[in-house]
C-alpha positions as CSV (number, residue, x, y, z in Angstrom):
1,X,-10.1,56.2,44.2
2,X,-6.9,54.6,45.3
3,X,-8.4,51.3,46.1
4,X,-9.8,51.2,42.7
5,X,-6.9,51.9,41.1
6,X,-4.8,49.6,43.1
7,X,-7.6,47.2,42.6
8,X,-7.0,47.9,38.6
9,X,-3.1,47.8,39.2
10,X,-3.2,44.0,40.7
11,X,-6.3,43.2,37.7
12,X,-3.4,43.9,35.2
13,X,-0.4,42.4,37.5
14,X,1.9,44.7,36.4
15,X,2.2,46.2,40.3
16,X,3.2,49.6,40.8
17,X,4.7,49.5,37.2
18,X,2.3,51.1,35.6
19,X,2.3,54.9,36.6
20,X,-1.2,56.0,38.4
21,X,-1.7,58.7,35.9
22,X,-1.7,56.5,33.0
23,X,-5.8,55.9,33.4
24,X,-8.6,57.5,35.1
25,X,-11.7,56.2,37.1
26,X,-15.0,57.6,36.6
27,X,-17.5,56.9,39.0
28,X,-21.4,57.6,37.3
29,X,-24.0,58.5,39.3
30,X,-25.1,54.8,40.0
31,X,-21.7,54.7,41.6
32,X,-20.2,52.6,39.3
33,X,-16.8,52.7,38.1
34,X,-15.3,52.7,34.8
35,X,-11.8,52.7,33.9
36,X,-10.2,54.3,30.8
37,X,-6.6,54.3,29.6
38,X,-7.0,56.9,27.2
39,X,-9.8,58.5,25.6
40,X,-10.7,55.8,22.8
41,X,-10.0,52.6,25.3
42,X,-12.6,51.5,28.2
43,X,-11.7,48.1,28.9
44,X,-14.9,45.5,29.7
45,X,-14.1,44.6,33.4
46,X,-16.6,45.5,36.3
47,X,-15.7,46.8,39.6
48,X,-16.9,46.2,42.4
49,X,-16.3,48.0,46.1
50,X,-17.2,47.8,49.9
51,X,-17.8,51.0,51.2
52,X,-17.7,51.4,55.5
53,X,-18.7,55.1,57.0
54,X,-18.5,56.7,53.4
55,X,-14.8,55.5,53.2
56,X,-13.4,52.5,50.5
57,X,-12.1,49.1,52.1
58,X,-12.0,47.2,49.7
59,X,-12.1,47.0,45.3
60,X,-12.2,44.4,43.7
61,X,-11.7,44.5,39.5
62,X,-13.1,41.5,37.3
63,X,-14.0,40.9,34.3
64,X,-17.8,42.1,33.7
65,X,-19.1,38.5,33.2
66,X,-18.0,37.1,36.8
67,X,-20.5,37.2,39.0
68,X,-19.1,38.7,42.9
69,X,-20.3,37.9,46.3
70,X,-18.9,40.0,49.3
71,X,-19.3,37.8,52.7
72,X,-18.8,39.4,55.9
73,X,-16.8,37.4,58.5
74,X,-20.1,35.5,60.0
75,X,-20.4,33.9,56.6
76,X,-17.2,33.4,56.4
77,X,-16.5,31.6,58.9
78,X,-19.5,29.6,58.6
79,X,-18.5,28.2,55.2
80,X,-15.4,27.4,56.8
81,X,-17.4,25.1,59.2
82,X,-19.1,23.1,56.7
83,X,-15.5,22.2,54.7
């Protein structure tokens, strides 16, 4: 949860401004997360995570049009190589 949230903080840019308990994450059974500020407000963004031994390393939050692409370091540094 915390990566999300600090995922949602930086989305925003308002930092650690913004108090954690002002919005909740849901995560639905196709392990997607929504975020809601209160109970009439879900904003349209789409998160995204990267999960290693059952444990969050990373969350990214976007809006739900862009399209993500995780690369691991192989690929990375790959695409590197071609620049």
């Amino acid at each position: 949860m915390w990566t999300i949230k600090e995922a949602y903080l930086k989305y925003l840019g308002v930092g650690m401004n913004k108090p954690l308990n002002s919005f909740c994450v849901y995560i639905d059974d196709e392990k997607s997360a929504h975020i809601e500020e209160d109970e009439n407000s879900v904003r349209d963004i789409s998160v995204k995570t990267i999960l290693d031994n059952q444990e969050y390393i990373v969350s990214v939050v976007c809006k739900s049009d862009i399209s993500l692409e995780f690369w691991d370091n192989h690929k990375l540094i790959k695409k590197l190589k071609e620049i």
